[in-house]
N, C-alpha and C positions, 0 to 999 in steps of 0.2 A: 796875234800872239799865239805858239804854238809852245810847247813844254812833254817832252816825252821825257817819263821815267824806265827804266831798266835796271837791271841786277838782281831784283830780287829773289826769294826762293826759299825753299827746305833748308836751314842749317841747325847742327846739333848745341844743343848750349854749350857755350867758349868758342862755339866756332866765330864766323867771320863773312862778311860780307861787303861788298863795292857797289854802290850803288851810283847812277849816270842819273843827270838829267841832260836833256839833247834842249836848246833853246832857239828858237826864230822867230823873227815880225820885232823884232824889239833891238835896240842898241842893248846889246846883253854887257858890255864891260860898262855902263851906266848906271848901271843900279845893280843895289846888294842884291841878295839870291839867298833863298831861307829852305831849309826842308823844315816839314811838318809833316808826324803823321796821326792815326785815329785807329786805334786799336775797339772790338767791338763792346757796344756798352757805353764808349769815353768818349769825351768832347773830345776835337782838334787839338792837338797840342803841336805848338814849337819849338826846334827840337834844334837847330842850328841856324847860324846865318855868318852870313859872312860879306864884308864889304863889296865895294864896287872895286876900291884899288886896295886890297888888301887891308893890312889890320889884323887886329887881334878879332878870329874869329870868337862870335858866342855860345854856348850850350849851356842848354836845359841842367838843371843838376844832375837829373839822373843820369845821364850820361857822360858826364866829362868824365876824363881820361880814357873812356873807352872811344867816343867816335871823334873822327876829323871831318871835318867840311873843308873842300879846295873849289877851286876854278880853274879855267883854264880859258883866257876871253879870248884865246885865237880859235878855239875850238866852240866857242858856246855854248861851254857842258859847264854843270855844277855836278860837284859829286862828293856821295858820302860815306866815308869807310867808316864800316862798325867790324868792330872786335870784342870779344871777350862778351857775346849776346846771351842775354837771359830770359828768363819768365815774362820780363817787363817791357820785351821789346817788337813784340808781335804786332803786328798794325799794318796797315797799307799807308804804305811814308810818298810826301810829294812833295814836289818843289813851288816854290814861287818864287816870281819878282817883287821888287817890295815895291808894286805898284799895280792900280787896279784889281781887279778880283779873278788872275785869272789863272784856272789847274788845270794840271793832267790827267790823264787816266791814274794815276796812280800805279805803284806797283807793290805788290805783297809781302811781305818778312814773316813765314813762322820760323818758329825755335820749337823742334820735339825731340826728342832721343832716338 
């Protein structure tokens, strides 16, 4: 099982960010697909997920209406768009499958002016 994240970076708050995860070794249209991230100080938190065949994605409260969770099972990517980023969304965000124990490198989100 391999899981690469991408997108992350510097954005200004209200900005906006797309975040990818690239997925292999696994039947990826099989099973849901969750980001989580860990800002420093805080436990893990999860922060999205979204079915194997669709469905009404989940989120965290603090985020609904700002981000989306999609897939794309031809491509093997999950991916997370955040909009409208604040104070509370700094963290190194990753994905999983909702199986087994297994992560990415993670990738970074600050929010500074």
């Amino acid at each position: 099982v391999r899981l690469v994240e991408s997108g992350g970076g510097l954005v200004q708050p209200g900005g906006s960010l797309k975040l990818s995860c690239a997925a292999s070794g696994f039947r990826f249209s099989w099973y849901d697909m969750s980001w989580y991230r860990r800002a420093p100080g805080k436990e893990r938190e999860l922060v999205a997920t979204i079915g194997s065949a669709g469905g009404p994605p989940t989120y965290v409260d603090s985020v609904k209406g700002r981000f989306t969770i999609s897939r794309d099972n031809v491509k093997d990517t999950v991916y997370l768009q955040m909009n409208s980023l604040g104070p509370e969304d700094p963290a190194v965000y990753y994905c999983k499958a909702n199986f087994g124990d297994h992560w990415g490198q993670g990738t970074q989100v600050t929010v500074s002016p």
